[in-house]
BAVOKOL-632226 format. One record per residue (C-alpha): x, y, z. Coordinates in pm, whole numbers, plus 50000, padded with zeros to 5 digits. Each point is the difference from the previous one (the first is absolute). Layout:
! BAVOKOL-632226
XYZ...
***
This chain:
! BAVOKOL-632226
500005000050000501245032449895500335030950236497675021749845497134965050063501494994250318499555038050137496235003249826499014966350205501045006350312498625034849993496734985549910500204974150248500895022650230496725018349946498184974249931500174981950348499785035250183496345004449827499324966750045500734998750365497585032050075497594993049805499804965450157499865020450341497355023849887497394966749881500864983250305498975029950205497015002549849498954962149998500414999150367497945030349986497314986749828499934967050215500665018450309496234989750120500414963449998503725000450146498475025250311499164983650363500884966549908503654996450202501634988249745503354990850028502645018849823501264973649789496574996449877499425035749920503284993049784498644969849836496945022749923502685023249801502344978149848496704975849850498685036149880503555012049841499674978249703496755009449854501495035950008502344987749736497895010649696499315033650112503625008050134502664986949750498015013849678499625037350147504054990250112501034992049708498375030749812501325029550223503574986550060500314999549596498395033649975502565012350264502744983249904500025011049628498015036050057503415006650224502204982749761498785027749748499275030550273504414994250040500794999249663501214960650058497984993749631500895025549827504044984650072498754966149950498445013149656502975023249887502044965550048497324980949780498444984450263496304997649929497384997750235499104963849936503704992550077499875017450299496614978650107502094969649914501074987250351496435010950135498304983149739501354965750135499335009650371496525010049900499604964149786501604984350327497685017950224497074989049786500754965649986500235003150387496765015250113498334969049754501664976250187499255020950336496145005249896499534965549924501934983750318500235028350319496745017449916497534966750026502064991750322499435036150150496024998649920499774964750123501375006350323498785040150023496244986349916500334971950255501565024250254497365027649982497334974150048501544986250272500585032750160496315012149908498884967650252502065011550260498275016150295500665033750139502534999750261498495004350349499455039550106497455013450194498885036949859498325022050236496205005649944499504977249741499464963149945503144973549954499824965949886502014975150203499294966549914496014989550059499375036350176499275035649904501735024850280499695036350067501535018450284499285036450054503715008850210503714977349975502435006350281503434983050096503724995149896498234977649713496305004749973498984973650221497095018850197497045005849868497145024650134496365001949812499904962549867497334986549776500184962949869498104983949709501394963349993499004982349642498434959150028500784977649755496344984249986498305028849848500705037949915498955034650172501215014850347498204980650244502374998650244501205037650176502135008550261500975031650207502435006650247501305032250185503894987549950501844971449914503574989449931501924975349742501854980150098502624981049761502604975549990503175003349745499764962549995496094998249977497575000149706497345007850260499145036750079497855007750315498025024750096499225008450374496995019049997498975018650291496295010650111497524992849747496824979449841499364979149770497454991549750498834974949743497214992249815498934962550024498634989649587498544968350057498204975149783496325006950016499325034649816496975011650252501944993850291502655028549881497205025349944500435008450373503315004350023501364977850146503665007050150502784995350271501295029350213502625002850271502535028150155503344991150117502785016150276502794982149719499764977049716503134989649797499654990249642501994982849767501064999349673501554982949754502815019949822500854963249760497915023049731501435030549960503304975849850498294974349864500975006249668503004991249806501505027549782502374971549855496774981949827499905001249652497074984549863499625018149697502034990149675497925002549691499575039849898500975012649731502895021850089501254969350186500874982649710503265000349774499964996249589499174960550010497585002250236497805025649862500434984649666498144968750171497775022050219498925019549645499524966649775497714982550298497755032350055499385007449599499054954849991497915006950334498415031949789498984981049706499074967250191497355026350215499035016349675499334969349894498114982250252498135034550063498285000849604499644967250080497875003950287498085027349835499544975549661498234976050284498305021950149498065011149689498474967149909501025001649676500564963749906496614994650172497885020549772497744980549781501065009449614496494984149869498025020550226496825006049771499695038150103497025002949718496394994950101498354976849686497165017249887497774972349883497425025949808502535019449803502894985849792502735021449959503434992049819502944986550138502045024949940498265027650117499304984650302503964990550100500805036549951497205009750215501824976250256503285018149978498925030550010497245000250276501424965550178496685000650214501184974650231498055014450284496445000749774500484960450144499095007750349497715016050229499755032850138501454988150357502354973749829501145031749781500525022750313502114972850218502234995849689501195034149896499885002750441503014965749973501385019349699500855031150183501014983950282502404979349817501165028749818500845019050320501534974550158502324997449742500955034049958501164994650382501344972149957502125023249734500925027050194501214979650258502304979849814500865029249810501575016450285502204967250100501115000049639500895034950077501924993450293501624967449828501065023749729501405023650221501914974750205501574984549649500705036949880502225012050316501974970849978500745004849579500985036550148502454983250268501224978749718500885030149790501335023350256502874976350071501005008949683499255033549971502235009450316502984988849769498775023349710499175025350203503285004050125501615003249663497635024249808499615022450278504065004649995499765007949616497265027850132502415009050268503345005349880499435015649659497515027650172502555002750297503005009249730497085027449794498925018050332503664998650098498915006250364501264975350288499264996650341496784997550189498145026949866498585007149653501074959349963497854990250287496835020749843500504983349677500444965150083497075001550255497805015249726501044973649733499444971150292496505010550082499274994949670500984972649956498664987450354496815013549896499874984949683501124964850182497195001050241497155010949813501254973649705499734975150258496705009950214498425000549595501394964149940499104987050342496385005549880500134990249668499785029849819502924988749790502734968550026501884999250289503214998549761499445035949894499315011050399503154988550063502415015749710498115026949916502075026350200503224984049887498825000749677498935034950033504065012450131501054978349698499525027749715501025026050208503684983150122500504999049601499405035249946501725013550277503174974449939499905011349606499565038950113503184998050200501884980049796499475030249759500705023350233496595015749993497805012150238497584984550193497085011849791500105016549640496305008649853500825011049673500524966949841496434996150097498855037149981501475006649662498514970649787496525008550122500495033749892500674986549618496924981350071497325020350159501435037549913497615017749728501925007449663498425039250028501005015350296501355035650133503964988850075501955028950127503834996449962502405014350285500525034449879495784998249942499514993150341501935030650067498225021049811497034984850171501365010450332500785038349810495944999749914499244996150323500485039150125497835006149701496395012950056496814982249863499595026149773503384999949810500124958050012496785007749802501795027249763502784970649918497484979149894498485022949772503045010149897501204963649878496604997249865500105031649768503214996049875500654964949972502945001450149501674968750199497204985250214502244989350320499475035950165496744992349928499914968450158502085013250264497335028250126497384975849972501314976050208500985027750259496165010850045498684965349995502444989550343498265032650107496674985850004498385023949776497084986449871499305000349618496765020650033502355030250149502384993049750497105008349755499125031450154503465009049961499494999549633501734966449929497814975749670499054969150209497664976049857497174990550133501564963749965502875007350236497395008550278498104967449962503594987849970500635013150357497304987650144500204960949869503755007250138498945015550355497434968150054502724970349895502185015950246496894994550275499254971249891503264982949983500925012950323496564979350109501174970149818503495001050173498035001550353497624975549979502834979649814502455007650365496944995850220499094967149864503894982549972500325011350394496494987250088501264967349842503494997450158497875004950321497554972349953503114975149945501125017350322497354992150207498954968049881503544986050099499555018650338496834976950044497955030649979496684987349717497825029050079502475030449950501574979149647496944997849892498945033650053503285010449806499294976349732496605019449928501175033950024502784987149774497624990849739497925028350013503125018349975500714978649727496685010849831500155034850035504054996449839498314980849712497185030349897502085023350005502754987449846497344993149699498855037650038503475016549961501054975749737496685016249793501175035050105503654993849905498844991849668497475024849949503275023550063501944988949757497035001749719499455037050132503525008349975500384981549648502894980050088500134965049866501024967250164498465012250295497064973250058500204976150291499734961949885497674980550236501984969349996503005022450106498095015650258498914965150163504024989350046501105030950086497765000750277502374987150280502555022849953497675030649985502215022550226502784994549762497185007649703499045029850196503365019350003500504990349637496955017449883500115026150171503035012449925498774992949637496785018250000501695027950184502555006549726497624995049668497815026850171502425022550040501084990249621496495006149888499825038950163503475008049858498264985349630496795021050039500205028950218500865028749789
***
């Protein structure tokens, strides 16, 4: 390994474990955060509370080295290039892909490691975190007495108004409800002035020496009109100790581990396995269920020959007619009674009901089998898209680090947290979507890979060209060539200065330059010039009239087909805006388990939808009518162009407008006079 690699990897390295270590800190912080309520009040041994972390530490992996691995290569390189260490490299010949080289294979490395670590540590951190957090869920609180309100300990409920001694163990104001095992309720209550616990280090037994009270229970015996009076047992005591077993509150063992099975248990094999026997379990259900519902219908037990036709001894009719009477009429019930006719379309409808049930309750078990089979294809493909994700979000990384040419932690730190939300957001709302079945699980999982993919090739190719991160006018200018009217006012540089020199001018002598041009046929660009100077002044075309300008009659109509696509348009646009974001919010919601707000959204949407499509119809007709005021051919808007234009209206929107607004102005500098 050459210097040059040797220096770039251990610098990276270097900054790579750094971000990697707090970052790791900062998840962990806020796991035990968010678990903080099940690890609270249950005395929990320290080395459990580190079991608790370490089990966690590994599912952080997907979040932690991806987001590493993005802003240490945006550092790195951004203060490669902020020092001037690339532009040596490059006056040497060293290109930037040569410079990557060393990285390239630590980044392959790395990849190749978190597959192996996804599909090995990760199912042995869930299996024993799940089994853990269970286990710790079971356990009781540990034993504490809060003043003034009621404690469980074991089979009793315990509230103490006052708590004195070196440890707690008097207690003033006591009131007792002890549970029974035969039946539930508080039948059983006592209260005591004081009392005192009394426990042994070496004794599962706590007692409680109570001092100065009565006692009460209510006696539920076996004949139900004996216990309409009441009947109960009462007594007051000068001390009564009572005992309890404290076996419970440790009864459970945080080492059991009972579940094995889930799906982010599992490594490659497994899941492959897991994800062939659910999809044969699917279509063996599927099967039996149209099965059932074949049986259920009686099909096979219908009688074919059943003569539906009453012979009519009197009349004869023909065959023929009479079989498409059948078909069309097939007066089966004309065979039966009024009563016999009522109890049959009565077992028809209650059939029918019964097997819509019958449908919507096996529809939502082939829901949740469906969801089941589609988190573990996700698991499946997330082992592999750790290893992917690694390497495309370094060819995001570096290449933007060495265009911003900023290290550090600061403009590096926005970036790469931007560019990871995005992609975290695209990740999890791929995946909540696929979960459901609103598209293959396949796609849930590599979509926001997929999504970084184009972008690491643009930003590698930019700044292996030395180009900045973003250049429009390989995209502006072509759409100019496309969309730009042929007849338009252009004003050169030293025009635009004269435009600026018109500007001190009055109405009244803009208005004498235009005559001017106009009598004498001189050059028209000082015409063109003045015009355009009172048109940015807002002076209407009616004052322009009084002033003693020629403006047709057709330029006013002109005006005012120009004025209402303007309003209109700007409608379309909103409605257009209004209905995308009502959209984006139904998704929103109805991955947040929230039906009535999504589908709220989803009808606003559509009415915003609605209101996009009329008027998008009505300024098409008034852009049109325009251009047949204004005489300016090539002008008419083509339905079918209309239709696939539609979703990318705002881009439509700026085109046009820019359009209309320069063949008006054309069309004044051609006829005003």
């Amino acid at each position: 390994m050459k210097i040059l690699d040797r220096y770039i990897l251990i610098t990276f390295v270097k900054t790579f474990f750094s971000v990697f270590v707090i970052f790791m800190f900062i998840f962990v912080l806020q796991g035990v955060w968010l678990y903080i309520a099940e690890l609270a009040g249950k005395d929990l041994d320290v080395s459990v509370t580190a079991k608790f972390i370490i089990y966690y530490m590994p599912k952080l992996i997907p979040l932690v080295v991806p987001l590493t691995v993005l802003l240490s290569s945006i550092m790195v390189f951004g203060n490669f290039a902020e020092n001037y260490e690339f532009a040596a490299m490059k006056s040497t010949g060293i290109s930037l892909q040569r410079a990557m080289r060393s990285l390239i294979v630590f980044i392959l490395a790395l990849g190749v490691a978190c597959f192996f670590f996804a599909n090995n540590v990760i199912p042995w951190g869930e299996y024993n975190f799940y089994n853990l957090r269970r286990n710790i869920a079971k356990k009781k609180p540990a034993l504490a007495i809060a003043e003034d309100q009621f404690n469980e300990i074991g089979n009793i409920n315990i509230k103490v108004d006052e708590k004195t001694g070196d440890r707690g163990q008097f207690l003033e104001g006591i009131v007792i409800h002890e549970k029974s095992s035969v039946r539930r309720g508080n039948y059983k209550v006592i209260i005591a002035e004081k009392g005192e616990l009394k426990t042994s280090p070496t004794s599962n037994v706590l007692q409680l020496e109570l001092i100065n009270g009565n006692y009460y229970e209510e006696i539920i015996g076996k004949d139900r009109k004996k216990d309409l009076y009441k009947p109960h047992a009462k007594s007051n005591f000068e001390t009564y100790t009572l005992n309890v077993d404290l076996e419970i509150l440790n009864s459970d063992d945080l080492e059991d581990k009972k579940f094995t099975d889930r799906y982010n248990m599992l490594n490659v094999n497994q899941l492959r396995y897991t994800i062939d026997s659910l999809e044969t379990s699917e279509v063996s259900s599927l099967k039996g269920f149209s099965k059932t519902l074949y049986n259920r219908s009686t099909f096979d037990a219908l009688d074919d020959n059943l003569n539906t036709i009453e012979k009519d001894t009197t009349v004869k009719k023909d065959t023929t007619d009479i079989m498409d009477s059948a078909a069309d009429k097939i007066p089966i019930l004309d065979n039966f009674g009024t009563n016999d006719k009522a109890k049959i379309l009565n077992l028809a409808l209650n059939s029918s009901n019964s097997t819509l049930q019958i449908i919507d309750s096996n529809q939502r078990n082939f829901e949740t089998k469906a969801i089941w089979l589609n988190k573990h294809v996700i698991v499946l493909h997330d082992k592999f898209v750790l290893a992917f994700a690694c390497v495309i979000l370094f060819f995001v990384g570096a290449p933007l680090g060495a265009l911003i040419r900023k290290g550090g932690l600061g403009l590096p730190m926005v970036i790469a947290i931007v560019l990871f939300l995005t992609y975290h957001f695209f990740g999890i709302f791929a995946k909540n979507s696929a979960e459901k079945g609103s598209f293959s699980p396949i796609i849930g999982s590599w979509l926001a890979t997929a999504v970084m993919f184009p972008l690491s090739i643009y930003l590698t190719h930019r700044a292996t060209n030395d180009r900045g991160v973003f250049q429009f006018d390989a995209l502006i200018v072509p759409l100019k060539r496309i969309f730009s009217p042929k007849n338009k006012l252009q004003l050169s540089e030293s025009e635009t200065k004269s435009f600026n020199y018109y500007k001190k001018y009055s109405i009244q002598e803009l208005v004498q330059v235009i005559k001017g041009q106009g009598q004498y046929d001189l050059d028209k660009k000082p015409k063109e010039i003045a015009l355009h100077n009172l048109l940015h002044r807002n002076i209407s075309l009616e004052n322009l009239r009084k002033e003693g300008l020629t403006i047709p009659d057709m330029l006013l109509k002109a005006k005012t087909l120009y004025k209402d696509y303007k309003d209109y348009s700007k409608t379309s646009l909103v409605s257009y805006s209004s209905g995308i974001i009502l959209l984006v919010f139904h998704f929103i919601f109805k991955n947040n388990k929230l039906p009535e707000i999504a589908n709220a959204s989803l009808n606003l949407s559509i009415i915003a939808f609605v209101f996009f499509g009329i008027y998008v119809i009505v300024d098409a007709v008034v852009y049109s009518r325009f251009y047949k005021v204004v005489n300016l051919k090539g002008k008419s808007t083509n339905p079918l162009v209309l239709v696939l234009t539609l979703p990318l209206y705002p881009l439509k929107y700026l085109v046009l407008r820019n359009k209309i607004d320069q063949d008006f102005y054309y069309s004044c500098s051609q006829n005003i006079k």
